[in-house]
N, C-alpha and C positions, 0 to 999 in steps of 0.2 A: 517473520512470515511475509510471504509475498501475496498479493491479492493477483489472482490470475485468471482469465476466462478462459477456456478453451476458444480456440483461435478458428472462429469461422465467421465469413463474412456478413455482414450484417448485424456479428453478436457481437466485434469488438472494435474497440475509436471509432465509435459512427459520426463523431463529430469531425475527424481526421479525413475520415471516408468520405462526408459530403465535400471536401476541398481536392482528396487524390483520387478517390473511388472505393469502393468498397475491397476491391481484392488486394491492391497494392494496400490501403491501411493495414489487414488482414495480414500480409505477408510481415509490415516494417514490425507487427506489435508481435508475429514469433521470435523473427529474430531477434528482437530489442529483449525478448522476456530470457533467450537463452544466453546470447552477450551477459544479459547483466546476471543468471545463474553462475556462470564462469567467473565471472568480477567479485561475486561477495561469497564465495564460497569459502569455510576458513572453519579451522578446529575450534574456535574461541566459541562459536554459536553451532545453533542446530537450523538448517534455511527449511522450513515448511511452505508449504504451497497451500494458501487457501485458494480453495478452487470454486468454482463455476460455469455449469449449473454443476450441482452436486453430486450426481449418480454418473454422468460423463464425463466431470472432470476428475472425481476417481478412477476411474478408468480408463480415462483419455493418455493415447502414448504421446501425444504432443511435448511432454517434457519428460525428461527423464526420470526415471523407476525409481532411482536411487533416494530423491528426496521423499518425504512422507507426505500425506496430503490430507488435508483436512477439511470439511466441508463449510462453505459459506452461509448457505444456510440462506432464510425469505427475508424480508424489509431493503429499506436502503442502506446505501453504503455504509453510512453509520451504524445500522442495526446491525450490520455483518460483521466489522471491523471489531465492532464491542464482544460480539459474539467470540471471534475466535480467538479475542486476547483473553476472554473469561476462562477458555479451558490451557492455557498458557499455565505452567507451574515454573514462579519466578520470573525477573524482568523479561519482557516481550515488548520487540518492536516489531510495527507492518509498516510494511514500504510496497508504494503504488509498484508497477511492475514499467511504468511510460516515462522512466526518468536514465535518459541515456547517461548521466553522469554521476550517477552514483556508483561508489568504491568501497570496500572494504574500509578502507577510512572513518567513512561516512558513518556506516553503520557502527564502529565502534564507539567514535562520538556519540550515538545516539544511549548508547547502555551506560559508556562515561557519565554522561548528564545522568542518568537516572541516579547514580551513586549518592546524589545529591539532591533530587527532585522524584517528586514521584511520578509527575506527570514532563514527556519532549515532544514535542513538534520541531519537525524539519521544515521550514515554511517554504512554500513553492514559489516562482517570482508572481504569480499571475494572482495572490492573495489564498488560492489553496495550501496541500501541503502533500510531502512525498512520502512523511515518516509518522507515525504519533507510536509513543513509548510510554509502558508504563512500567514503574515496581513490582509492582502485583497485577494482573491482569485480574485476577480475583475478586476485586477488591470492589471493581468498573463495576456502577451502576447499569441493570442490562438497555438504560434507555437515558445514556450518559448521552449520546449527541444526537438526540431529539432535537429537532428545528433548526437544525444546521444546512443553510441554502448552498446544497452541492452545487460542484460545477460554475460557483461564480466566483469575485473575488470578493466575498464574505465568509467563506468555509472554514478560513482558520480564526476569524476572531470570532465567530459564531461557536467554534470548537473549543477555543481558549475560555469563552465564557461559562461554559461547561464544568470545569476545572476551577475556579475563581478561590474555591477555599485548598485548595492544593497547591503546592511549592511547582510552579512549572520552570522549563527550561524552554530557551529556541537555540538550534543549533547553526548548521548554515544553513543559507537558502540556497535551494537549485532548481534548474528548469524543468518541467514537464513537458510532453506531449500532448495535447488538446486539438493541433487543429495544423494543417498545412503549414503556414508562418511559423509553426515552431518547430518546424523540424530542424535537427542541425546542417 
């Protein structure tokens, strides 16, 4: 699953936006959303789009028709995240949509880990993260990452804390997008 907002300015990398503008963020994070569609697209998974907001990112032509889409739904990221690995049947990984360097690789590693763990993060260099997997989506407490300080570099040990009686995994780290200086 991809976490994906319909691409209008204002509603998406506004932290990017405050460094290049609001339309150019707006432009880098479609194209970066459909690059990386093309890059993990692969028979071994099924790529879902959680979308946002929910009634125009179902229906928003911004990506392609072909993938399925599924609604993100209210709270924070966490709330959302948990949400649409809950209706997930079987291992399910979400990968942020701002990580220009993620590959088909990537995401294999991510379900390999699970073979073994019930819980993966991909950790991001900046202390977040680009990936979290799980065995069972089902399984995810609906308010498993309650008080997790998004958007800083606490979000993956705050996440990880989360998990503490679960066999977790970290696979590799990669960079996001957050903000002008990271772009490639």
């Amino acid at each position: 699953m991809i976490m994906v907002k319909v691409p209008r300015p204002g509603r998406v990398k506004t932290r990017l936006a405050r460094d290049i503008g609001m339309v150019p963020a707006t432009w880098w994070f479609r194209h970066q959303v459909r690059r990386l569609l093309r890059r993990i697209e692969d028979p071994r998974w099924d790529v879902v789009l959680a979308v946002a907001p929910d009634i125009e990112g179902i229906t928003s032509r911004s990506w392609p028709m072909r993938f399925a889409r599924w609604p993100q739904g209210r709270g924070d990221l966490g709330d959302r995240m948990v949400r649409v690995m809950r209706f997930a049947i079987g291992p399910v990984c979400v990968i942020g949509a701002d990580v220009p360097g993620i590959t088909r690789s990537h995401i294999a590693e991510g379900f390999a880990a699970l073979g073994n763990h019930d819980v993966v993060f991909g950790p991001a260099a900046d202390g977040g993260y680009w990936l979290i997997g799980a065995k069972l989506g089902s399984v995810l407490h609906p308010r498993a990452l309650d008080g997790v300080r998004w958007s800083s570099e606490h979000a993956l040990a705050d996440s990880r804390a989360a998990f503490v009686r679960k066999r977790v995994a970290l696979i590799r780290t990669l960079a996001d997008v957050d903000t002008g200086d990271d772009l490639p």
